[in-house]
N, C-alpha and C positions, 0 to 999 in steps of 0.2 A: 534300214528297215527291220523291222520286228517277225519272228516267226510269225505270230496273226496277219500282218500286214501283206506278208510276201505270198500266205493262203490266198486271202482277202483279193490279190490282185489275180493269181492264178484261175480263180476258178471264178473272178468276176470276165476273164479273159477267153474259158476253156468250160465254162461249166456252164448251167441250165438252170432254169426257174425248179425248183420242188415245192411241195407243202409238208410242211411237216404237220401230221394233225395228231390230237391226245383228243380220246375219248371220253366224257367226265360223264356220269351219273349212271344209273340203272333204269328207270322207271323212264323217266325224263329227259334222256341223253341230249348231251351240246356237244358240239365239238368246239376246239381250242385250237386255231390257224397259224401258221407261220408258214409264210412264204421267206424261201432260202435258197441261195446259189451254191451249186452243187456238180461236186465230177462225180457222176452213173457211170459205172463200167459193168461188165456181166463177167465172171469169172472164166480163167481159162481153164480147162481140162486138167493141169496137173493141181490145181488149187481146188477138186471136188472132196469132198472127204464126207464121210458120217455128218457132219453138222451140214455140209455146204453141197447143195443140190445143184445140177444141171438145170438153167433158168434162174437160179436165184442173180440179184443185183448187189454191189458194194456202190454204196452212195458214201462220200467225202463230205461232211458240212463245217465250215467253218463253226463258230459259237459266236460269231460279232451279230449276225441276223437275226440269232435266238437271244441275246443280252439287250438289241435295241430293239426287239417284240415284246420283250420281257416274258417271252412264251416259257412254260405253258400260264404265268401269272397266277398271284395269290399266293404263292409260298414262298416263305424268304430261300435264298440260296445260301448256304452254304459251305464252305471249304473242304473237300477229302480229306483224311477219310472218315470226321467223324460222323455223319448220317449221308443218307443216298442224295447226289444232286438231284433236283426235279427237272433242269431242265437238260440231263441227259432221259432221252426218250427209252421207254419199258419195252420190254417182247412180251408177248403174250396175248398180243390181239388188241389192247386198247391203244395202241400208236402207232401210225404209219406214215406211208411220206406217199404222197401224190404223184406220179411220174406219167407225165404226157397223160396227164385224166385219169390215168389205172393208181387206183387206192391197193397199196404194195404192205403186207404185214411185216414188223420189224421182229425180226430174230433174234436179232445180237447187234447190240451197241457197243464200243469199246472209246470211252471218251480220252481224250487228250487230254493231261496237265501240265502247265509251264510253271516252274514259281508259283505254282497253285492257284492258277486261274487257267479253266476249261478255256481252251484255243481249239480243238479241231475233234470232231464225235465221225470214227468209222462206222459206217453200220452195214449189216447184210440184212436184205429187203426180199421176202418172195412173195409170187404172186402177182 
């Protein structure tokens, strides 16, 4: 098995429906859906720091959910590091992931590379 694959099974086994949503427009806002299987954990006490809040979440996603959504769509993807991927998700208020109904604001993404295809995006969620 493949690192993806042994993700893929982990947290089809151990993890949870999320939404991963992107916010698109100003006037006229849509949002952009992906539903993804995910380990939610809440952080422990020695893992608080300046960035990392008491209540914030660490959600696990694999990238197989978001490659067969082809979320967030319409831009092509490509390869680190020469431009940003799109479909690692942004902080800053237009991306968030859905957990058990509560729309969670994304912080911090830290995507995974293998051989230079996105296999697994950390993220810390508050809210």
């Amino acid at each position: 098995m493949t690192f993806a694959a042994d993700l893929d099974l982990m947290l089809r086994l151990e993890g949870q429906d999320v939404i991963l949503r992107r916010t698109i427009g100003t006037t006229n806002q849509t949002s952009v859906d992906c539903t993804c299987r995910a380990l939610v954990r809440g952080y422990k006490p020695d893992q608080l720091s300046d960035s990392i809040m008491q209540g914030d979440t660490q959600v696990i996603i694999s990238a197989t959910d978001i490659n067969r959504a082809q979320w967030p769509g319409g831009l092509p993807i490509t390869s680190p590091p020469a431009t940003t991927d799109p479909r690692v998700p942004r902080s800053g208020g237009s991306d968030k992931v859905v957990i058990e109904g509560r729309a969670r604001t994304i912080m911090a993404a830290e995507p995974i590379y293998i051989a230079g295809d996105l296999v697994r995006l950390n993220l810390q969620v508050r809210g």
